[in-house]
C-alpha positions as CSV (number, residue, x, y, z in Angstrom):
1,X,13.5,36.4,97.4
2,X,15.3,33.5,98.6
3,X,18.9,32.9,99.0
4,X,18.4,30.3,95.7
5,X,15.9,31.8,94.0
6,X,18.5,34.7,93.7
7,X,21.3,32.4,92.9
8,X,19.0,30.9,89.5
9,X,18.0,34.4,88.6
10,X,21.6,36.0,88.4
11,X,23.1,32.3,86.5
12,X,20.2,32.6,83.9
13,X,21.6,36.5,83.7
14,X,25.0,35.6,83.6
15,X,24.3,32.5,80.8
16,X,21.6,34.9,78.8
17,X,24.5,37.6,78.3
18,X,27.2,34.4,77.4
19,X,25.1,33.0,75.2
20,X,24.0,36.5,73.6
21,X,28.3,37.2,73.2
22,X,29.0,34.3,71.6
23,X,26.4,34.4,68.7
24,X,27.8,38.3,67.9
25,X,31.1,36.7,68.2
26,X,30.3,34.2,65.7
27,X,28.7,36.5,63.0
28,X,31.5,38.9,63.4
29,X,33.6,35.8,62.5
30,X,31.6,35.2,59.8
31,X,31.7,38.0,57.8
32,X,35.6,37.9,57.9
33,X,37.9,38.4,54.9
34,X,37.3,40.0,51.8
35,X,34.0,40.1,50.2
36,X,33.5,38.4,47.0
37,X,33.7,40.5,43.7
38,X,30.8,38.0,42.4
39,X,28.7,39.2,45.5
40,X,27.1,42.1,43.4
41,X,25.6,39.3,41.2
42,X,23.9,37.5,43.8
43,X,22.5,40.9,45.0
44,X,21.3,41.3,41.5
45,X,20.1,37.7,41.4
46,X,18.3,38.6,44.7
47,X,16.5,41.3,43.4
48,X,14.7,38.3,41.5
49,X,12.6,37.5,44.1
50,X,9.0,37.0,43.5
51,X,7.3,35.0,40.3
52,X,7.6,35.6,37.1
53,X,5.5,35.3,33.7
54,X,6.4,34.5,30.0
55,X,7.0,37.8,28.6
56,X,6.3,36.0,24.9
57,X,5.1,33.2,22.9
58,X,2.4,31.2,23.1
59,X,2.4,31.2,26.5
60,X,2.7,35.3,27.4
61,X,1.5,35.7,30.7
62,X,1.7,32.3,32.2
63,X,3.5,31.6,35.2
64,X,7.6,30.5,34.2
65,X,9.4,31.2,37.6
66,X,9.6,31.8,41.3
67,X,12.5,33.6,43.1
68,X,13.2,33.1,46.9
69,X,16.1,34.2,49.0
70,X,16.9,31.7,51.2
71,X,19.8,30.7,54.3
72,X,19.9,34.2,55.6
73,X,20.3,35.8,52.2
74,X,23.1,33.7,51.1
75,X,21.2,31.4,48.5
76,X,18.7,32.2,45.8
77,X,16.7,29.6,44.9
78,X,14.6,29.6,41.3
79,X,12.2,27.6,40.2
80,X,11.3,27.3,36.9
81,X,8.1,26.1,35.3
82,X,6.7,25.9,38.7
83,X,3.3,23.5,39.1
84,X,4.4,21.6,36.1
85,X,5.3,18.0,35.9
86,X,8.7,19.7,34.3
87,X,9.2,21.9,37.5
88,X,13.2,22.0,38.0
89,X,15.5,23.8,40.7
90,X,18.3,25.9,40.3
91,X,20.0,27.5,43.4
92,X,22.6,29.9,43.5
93,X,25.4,30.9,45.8
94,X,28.8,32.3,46.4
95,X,31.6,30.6,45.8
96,X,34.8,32.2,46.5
97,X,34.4,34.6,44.1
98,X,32.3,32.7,41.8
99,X,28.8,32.3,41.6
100,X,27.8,28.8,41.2
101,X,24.4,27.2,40.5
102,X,23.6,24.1,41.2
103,X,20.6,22.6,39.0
104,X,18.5,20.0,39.9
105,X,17.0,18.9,36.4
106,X,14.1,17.3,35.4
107,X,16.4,14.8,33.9
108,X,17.5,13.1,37.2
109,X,20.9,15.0,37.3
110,X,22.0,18.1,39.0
111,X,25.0,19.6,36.7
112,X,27.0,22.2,38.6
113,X,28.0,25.5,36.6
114,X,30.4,28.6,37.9
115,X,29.7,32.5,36.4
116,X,32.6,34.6,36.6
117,X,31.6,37.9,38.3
118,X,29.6,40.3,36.4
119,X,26.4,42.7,36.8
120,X,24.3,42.4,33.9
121,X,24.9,39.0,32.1
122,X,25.8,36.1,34.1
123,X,27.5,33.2,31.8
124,X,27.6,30.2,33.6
125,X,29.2,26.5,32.5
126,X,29.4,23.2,33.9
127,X,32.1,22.3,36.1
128,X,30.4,18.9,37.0
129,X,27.6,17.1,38.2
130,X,25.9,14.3,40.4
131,X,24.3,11.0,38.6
132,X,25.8,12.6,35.6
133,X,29.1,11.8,33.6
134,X,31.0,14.1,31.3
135,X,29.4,12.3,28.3
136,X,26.1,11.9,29.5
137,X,23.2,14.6,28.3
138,X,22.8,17.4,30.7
139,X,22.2,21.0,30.6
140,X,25.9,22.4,30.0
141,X,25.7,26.1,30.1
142,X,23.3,28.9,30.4
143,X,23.3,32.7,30.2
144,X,21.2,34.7,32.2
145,X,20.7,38.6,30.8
146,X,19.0,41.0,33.0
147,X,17.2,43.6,30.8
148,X,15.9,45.9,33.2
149,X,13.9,44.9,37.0
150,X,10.8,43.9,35.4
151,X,12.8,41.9,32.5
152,X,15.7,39.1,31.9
153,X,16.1,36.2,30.3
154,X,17.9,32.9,30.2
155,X,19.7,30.6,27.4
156,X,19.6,27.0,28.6
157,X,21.9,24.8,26.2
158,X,21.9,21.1,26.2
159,X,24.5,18.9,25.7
160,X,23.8,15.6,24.7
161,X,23.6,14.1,21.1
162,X,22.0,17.0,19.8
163,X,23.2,19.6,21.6
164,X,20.8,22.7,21.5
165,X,20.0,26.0,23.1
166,X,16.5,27.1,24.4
167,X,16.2,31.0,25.3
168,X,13.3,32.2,27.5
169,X,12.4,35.6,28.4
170,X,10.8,36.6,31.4
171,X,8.5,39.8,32.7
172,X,7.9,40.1,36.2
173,X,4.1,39.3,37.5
174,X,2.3,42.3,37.6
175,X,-0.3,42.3,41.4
């Protein structure tokens, strides 16, 4: 091997092993601090993943939602009526130690809600919103209630001049 050749071989080492150190480094510095008490309701949130059916109704057995963790499991992403021309997003995340959801409605806002910590029913209200004001209609609150892993539901409540609350219930998709 020549003189150079060797020279290249042992930088690209030498650079590999830097570069290697430095991403370790920077999810060891990541992870930092105390964990968030509202991280056990993103884990449950997680356990979500996959689609979901109307467990009643009219339209028992129809596909109502899809469930993906996303950003290295730090997001969870729903949407809900998937396929439809009333298809909306939610996605959820930590936020100190809050859980916060940001949902992108099918009525051209995206109101912003916070859920205190907690395991089995997650209460969320609006703390704000893009292309929305205060007074304008927008989804306000919702309440998600897991049942069991093959079961939750969801309130949705509406603020606007009627303000209203919608409840769907949800049964995982069966293979």
């Amino acid at each position: 091997m020549h003189r150079r050749q060797w020279f290249a071989l042992c930088a690209t080492i030498v650079l590999t092993l830097f570069i290697a150190h430095a991403l370790r480094a920077d999810d060891t510095h990541a992870q930092k601090g105390p964990p968030s008490k509202a991280q056990p309701a993103l884990d449950k949130l997680k356990n979500l993943a996959g689609e979901w059916v109307y467990a009643g109704g009219g339209n028992k057995g129809q596909l109502a939602a899809r469930y993906t963790v996303s950003s290295a499991g730090t997001v969870v992403m729903e949407q809900l009526f998937p396929g439809t021309d009333h298809e909306m997003v939610t996605v959820y995340h930590l936020d100190g130690d809050k859980l916060m959801m940001t949902h992108y409605c099918a009525a051209g806002n995206q109101p912003r809600m916070h859920a205190d910590p907690a395991t089995d029913k997650l209460v969320f209200t609006c703390t704000g919103g893009s292309n929305m004001k205060e007074s304008d209609s927008h989804m306000h609150a919702m309440t998600l209630t897991f049942i069991d892993d093959d079961h939750f539901k969801e309130e949705w409540t509406w603020k606007g001049e009627q303000t209203a609350t919608k409840p769907f219930e949800f049964e995982r998709k069966k293979s």
